[in-house]
LOMARFI-242897 format. One line per 5 residues: their letters; for each residue x, y, z of C-alpha. Coordinates in nm, 4 decimals, m for minus. Example, Ala and Ser with C-alpha at 12.3 -4.5 7.8 and 13.67 -1.06 7.14 Angstrom:
<pts>
as> 1.2300,m0.4500,0.7800  1.3670,m0.1060,0.7140 $
</pts>
This chain:
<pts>
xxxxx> 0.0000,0.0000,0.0000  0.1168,0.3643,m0.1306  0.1505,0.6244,0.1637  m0.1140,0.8871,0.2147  0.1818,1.1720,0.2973 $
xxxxx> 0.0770,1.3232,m0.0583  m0.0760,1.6340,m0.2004  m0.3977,1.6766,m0.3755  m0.3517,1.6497,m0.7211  m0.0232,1.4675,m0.6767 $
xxxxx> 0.1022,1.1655,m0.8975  0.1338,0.8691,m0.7129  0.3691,0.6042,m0.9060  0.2537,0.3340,m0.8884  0.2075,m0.0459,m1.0718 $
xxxxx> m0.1579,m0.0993,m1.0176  m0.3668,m0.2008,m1.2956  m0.5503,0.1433,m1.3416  m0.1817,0.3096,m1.3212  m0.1145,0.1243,m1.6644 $
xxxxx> m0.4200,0.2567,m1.8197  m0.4089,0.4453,m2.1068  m0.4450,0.8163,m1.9803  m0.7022,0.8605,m2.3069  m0.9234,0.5775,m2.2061 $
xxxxx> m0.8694,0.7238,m1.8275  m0.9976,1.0627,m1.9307  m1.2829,0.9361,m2.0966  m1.4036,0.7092,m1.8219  m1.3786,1.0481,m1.6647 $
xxxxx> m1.5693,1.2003,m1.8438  m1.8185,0.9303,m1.8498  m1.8373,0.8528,m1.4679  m1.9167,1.2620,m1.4527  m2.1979,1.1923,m1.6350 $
xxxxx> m2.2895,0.8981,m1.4841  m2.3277,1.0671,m1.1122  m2.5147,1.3530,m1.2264  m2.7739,1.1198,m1.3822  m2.8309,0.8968,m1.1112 $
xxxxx> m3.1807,1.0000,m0.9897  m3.1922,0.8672,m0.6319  m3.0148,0.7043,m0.2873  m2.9859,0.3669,m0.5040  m2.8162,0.5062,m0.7987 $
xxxxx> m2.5950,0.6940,m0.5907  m2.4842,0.4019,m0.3326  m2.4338,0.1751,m0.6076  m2.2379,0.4042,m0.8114  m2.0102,0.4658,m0.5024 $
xxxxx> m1.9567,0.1465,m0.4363  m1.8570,0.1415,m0.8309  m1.5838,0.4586,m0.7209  m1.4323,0.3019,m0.3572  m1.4070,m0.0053,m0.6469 $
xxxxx> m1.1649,0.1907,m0.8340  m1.0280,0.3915,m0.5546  m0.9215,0.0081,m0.3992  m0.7666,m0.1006,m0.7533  m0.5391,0.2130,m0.7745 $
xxxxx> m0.3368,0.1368,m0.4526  m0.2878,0.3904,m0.3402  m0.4417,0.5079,0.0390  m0.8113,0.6224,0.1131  m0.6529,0.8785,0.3029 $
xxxxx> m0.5280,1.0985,0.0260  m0.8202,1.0850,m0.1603  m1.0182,1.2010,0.1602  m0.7606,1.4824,0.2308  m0.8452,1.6015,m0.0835 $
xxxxx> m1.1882,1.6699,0.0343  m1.1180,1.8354,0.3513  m0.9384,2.0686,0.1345  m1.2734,2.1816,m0.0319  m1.5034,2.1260,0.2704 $
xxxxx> m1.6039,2.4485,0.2963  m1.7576,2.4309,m0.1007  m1.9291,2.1445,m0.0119  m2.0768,2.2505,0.3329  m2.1738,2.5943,0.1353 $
xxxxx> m2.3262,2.4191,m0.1263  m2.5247,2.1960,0.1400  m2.6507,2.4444,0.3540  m2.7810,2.6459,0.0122  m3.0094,2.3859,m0.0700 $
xxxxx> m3.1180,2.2870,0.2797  m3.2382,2.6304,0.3630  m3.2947,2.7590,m0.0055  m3.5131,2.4656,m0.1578  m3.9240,2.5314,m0.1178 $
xxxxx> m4.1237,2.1781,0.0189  m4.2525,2.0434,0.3573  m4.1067,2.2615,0.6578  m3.9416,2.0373,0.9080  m3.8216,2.3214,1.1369 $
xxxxx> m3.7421,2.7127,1.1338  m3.6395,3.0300,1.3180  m3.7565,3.3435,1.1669  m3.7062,3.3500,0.7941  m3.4832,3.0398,0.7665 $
xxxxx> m3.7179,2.7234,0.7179  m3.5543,2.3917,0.6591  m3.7621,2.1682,0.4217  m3.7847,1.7571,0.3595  m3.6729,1.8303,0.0007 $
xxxxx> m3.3914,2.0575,0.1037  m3.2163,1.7645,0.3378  m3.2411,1.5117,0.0334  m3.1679,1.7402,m0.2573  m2.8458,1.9454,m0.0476 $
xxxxx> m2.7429,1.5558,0.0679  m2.7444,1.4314,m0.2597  m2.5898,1.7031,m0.4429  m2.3052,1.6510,m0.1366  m2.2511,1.2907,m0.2371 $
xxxxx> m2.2543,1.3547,m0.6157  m1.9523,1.6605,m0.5785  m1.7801,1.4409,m0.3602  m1.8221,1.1576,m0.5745  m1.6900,1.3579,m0.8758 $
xxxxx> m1.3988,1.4963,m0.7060  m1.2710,1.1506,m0.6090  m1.3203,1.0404,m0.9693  m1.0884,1.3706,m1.0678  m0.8208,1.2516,m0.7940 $
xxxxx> m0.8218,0.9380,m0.9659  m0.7286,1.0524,m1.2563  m0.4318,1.2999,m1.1163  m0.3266,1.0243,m0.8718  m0.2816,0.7627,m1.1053 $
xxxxx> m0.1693,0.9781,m1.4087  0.1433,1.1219,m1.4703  0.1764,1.5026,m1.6018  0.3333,1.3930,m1.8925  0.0908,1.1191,m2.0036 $
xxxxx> m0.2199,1.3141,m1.9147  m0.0729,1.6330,m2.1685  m0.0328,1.3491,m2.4186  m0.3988,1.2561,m2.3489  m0.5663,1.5588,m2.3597 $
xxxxx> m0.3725,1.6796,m2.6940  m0.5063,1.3137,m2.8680  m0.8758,1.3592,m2.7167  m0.8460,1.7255,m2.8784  m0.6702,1.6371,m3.1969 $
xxxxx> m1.0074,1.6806,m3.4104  m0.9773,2.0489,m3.3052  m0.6763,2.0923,m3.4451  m0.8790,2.1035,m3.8117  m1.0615,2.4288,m3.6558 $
xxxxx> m0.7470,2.6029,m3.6253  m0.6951,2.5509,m3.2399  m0.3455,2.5015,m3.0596  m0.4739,2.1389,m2.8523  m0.0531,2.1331,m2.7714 $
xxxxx> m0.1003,2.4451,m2.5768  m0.4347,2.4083,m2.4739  m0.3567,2.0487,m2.3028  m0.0470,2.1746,m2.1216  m0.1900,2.4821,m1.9723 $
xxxxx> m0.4746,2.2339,m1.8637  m0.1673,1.9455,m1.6910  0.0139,2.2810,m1.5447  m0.2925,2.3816,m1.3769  m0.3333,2.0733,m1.2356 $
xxxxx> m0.0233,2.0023,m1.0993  0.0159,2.3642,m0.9599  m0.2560,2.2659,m0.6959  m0.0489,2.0863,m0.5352  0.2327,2.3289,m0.5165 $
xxxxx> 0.0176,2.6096,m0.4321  m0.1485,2.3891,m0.1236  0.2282,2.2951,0.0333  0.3360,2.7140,0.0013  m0.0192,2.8044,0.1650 $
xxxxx> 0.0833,2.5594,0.4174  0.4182,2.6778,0.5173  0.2949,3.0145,0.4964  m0.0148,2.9634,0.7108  0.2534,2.8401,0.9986 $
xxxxx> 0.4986,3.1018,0.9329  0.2163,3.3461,1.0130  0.0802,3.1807,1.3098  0.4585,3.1555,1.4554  0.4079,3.5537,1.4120 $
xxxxx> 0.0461,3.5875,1.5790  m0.2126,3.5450,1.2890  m0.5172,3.4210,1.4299  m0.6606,3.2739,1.1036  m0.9733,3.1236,1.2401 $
xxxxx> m1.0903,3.3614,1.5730  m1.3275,3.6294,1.6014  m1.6612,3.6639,1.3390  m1.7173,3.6109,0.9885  m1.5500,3.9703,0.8859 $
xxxxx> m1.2758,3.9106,1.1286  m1.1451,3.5471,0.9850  m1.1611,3.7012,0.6022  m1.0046,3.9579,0.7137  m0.7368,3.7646,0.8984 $
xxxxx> m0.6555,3.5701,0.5506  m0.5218,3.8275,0.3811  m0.1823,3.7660,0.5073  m0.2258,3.4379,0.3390  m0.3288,3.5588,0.0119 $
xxxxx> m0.1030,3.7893,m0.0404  0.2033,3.5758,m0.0157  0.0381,3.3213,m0.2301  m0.0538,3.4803,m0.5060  0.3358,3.6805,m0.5232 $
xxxxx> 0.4207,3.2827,m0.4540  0.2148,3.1754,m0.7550  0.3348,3.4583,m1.0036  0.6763,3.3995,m0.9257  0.6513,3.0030,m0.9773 $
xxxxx> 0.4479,3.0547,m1.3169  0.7523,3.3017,m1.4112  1.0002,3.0558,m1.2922  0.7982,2.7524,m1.4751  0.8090,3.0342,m1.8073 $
xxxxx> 1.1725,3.0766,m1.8175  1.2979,2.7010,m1.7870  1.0643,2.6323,m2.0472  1.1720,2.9154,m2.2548  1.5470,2.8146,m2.2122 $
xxxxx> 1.4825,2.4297,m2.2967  1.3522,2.5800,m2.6581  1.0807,2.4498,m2.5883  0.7728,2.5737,m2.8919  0.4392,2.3709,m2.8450 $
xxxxx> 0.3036,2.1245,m3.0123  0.5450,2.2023,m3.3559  0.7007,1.8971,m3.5218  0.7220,1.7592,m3.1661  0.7527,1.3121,m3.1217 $
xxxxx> 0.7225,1.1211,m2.8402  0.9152,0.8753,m2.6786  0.6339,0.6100,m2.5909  0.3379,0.6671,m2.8530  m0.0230,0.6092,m2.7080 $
xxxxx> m0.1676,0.2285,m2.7891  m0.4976,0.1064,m2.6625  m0.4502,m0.2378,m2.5218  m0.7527,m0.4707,m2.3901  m0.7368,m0.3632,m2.0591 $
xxxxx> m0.8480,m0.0299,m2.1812  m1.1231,m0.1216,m2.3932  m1.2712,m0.3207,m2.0947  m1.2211,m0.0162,m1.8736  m1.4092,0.1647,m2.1184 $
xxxxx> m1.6995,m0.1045,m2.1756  m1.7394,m0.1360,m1.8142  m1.7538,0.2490,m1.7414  m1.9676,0.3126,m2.0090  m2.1693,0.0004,m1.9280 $
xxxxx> m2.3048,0.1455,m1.5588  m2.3709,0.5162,m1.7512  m2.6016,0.3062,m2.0063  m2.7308,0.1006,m1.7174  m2.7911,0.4393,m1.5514 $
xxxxx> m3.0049,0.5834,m1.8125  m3.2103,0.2860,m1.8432  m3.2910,0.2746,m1.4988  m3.3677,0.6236,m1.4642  m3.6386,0.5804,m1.7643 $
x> m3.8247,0.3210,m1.6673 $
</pts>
């Protein structure tokens, strides 16, 4: 078993049978499994389709704890986007105070929307976990290829994608060790009210974002002094194959979307 000690977003090496997938068939199961969690309809759909998920999670290898570290990151999206629904969505009034009502159809629809982001963003860690940055630029650029026909740079569009990805990471471990280097100094990031704690972050922000600028600048000029010019005349080393492992990643991903469907219609 792979050690949780790792960033969000960070490649995990690894030897596991989803490691050796293709990072085009990876991306499309993706894209499919997106689909697939949006379109299941109720509790059912949903437990079964995370059972499908901790499935994949268990093939990779790697630890449960990094993918659920990556979701503390975000817990404050996913609490927002909870409590939205619970108090925003109209239905049977189960208790209030004053003008906040919470309604039957607000628990279900704010749990369920919960379990479907939480649900995608493991599927997205799987991807970034398991993928190398190198692979999943060559990915992206062959998924894209058809655009190149409208005139569109997929080279560059692909890379800036796998840099963004892989500064999240980065940007987490420098908000880290700046978050303690401010607290060694007094910050109190998380006391007082609401206008207090924002407030208090912006010793935190403003480090990170100089921090960010200066790594994209630093990231700009080793590039820029390996020659390096996009996606012109440029081979690779390993070309992209499709083996059978792939195709039955794909058949069985896109097997539980169809089965979704059908379910939901009848």
């Amino acid at each position: 078993m792979l050690k949780s000690a790792v960033s969000v977003g960070q490649f995990v090496p690894g030897d596991s049978w989803i490691h050796r997938l293709d990072p085009r068939s990876k991306i499309l199961c993706v894209l499919a499994a997106a689909f697939a969690v949006f379109l299941a309809a109720d509790w059912l759909g949903l437990a079964l389709f995370a059972g499908f998920v901790f499935l994949v999670m268990g093939l990779t290898g790697i630890n449960a704890l990094s993918y659920f570290r990556g979701l503390l990151a975000i817990w404050l999206l996913l609490s927002v986007t909870f409590i939205l629904n619970v108090l925003l969505t109209p239905g049977e009034v189960l208790f209030g105070a004053g003008f906040i009502s919470v309604t039957k159809e607000g628990l279900i629809g704010g749990s369920q929307l919960f379990l479907r982001l939480a649900l995608l963003i493991l599927i997205a860690f799987t991807l970034t976990l398991t993928t190398s940055p190198i692979n999943l630029t060559a990915g992206l650029e062959s998924i894209m290829s058809p655009l190149k026909k409208l005139g569109l740079p997929t080279h560059e569009i692909a890379m800036m994608m796998t840099i963004a990805l892989r500064f999240v990471p980065t940007l987490m471990t420098e908000a880290d060790k700046i978050a303690k280097a401010q607290i060694s100094r007094g910050a109190a990031f998380g006391t007082g009210g609401m206008f207090n704690r924002v407030k208090g972050m912006i010793p935190l922000f403003v480090p990170l974002f100089i921090s960010a600028i200066r790594n994209a600048e630093e990231l700009a000029v080793a590039m820029e002094a390996r020659c390096y010019q996009g996606g012109a005349n440029r081979t690779r080393m390993n070309d992209l194959v499709l083996s059978a492992k792939d195709y039955v990643a794909l058949l069985i991903t896109f097997a539980i979307l169809g089965m979704i469907i059908i379910y939901n219609k009848y």
